[in-house]
C-alpha positions as CSV (number, residue, x, y, z in Angstrom):
1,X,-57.4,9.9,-41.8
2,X,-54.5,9.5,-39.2
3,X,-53.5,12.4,-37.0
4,X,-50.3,13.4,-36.2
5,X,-49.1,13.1,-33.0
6,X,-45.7,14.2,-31.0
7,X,-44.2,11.1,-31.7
8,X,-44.7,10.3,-35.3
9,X,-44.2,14.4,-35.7
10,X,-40.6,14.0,-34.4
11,X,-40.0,10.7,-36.6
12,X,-40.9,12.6,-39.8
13,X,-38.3,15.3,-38.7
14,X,-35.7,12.9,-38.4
15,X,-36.6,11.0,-41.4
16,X,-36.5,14.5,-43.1
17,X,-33.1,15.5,-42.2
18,X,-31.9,11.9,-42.4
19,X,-32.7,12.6,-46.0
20,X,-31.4,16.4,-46.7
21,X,-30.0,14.9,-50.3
22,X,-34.0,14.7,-51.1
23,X,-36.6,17.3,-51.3
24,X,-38.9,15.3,-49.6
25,X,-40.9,17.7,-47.2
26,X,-42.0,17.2,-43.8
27,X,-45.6,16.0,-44.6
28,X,-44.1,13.4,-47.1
29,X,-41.8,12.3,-44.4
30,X,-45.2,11.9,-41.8
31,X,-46.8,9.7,-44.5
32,X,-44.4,7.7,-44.8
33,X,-44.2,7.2,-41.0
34,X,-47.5,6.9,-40.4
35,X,-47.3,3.7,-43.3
36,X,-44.4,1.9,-41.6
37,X,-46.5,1.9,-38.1
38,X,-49.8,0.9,-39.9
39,X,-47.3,-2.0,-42.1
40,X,-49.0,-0.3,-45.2
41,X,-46.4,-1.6,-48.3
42,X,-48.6,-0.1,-51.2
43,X,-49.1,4.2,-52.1
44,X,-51.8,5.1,-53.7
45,X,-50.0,8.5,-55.0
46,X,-49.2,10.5,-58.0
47,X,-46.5,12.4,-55.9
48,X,-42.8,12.0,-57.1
49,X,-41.7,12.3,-53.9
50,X,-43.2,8.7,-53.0
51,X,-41.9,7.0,-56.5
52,X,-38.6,8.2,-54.9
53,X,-39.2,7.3,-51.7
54,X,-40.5,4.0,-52.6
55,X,-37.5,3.1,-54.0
56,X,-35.6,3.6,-50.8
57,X,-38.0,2.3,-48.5
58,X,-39.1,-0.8,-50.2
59,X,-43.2,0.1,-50.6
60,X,-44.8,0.0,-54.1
61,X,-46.6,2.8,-55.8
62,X,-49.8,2.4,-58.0
């Protein structure tokens, strides 16, 4: 479990509205953060949000 600070909080807003085309939400957006900082390239998710997102961000889902 990672906690979210200030900082990766106002990333994943940025990411967020960087992205207004997706319907990504803000918690996607802090996961995604949170797995660029840790170098994490592989989701363990069922959420269609991160097949999408893997696409543009270059990680793999399982």
């Amino acid at each position: 479990m990672v906690r979210v600070d200030p900082g990766i909080e106002s990333t994943a807003l940025k990411l967020f509205w960087r992205y207004r085309d997706k319907d990504w939400g803000v918690v996607d957006c802090a996961s995604l953060i949170i797995m660029d900082r840790l170098g994490c390239r592989t989701a363990f998710a069922y959420d269609r949000h991160f097949v999408e997102a893997s696409k543009q961000r270059g990680f793999v889902v399982l």
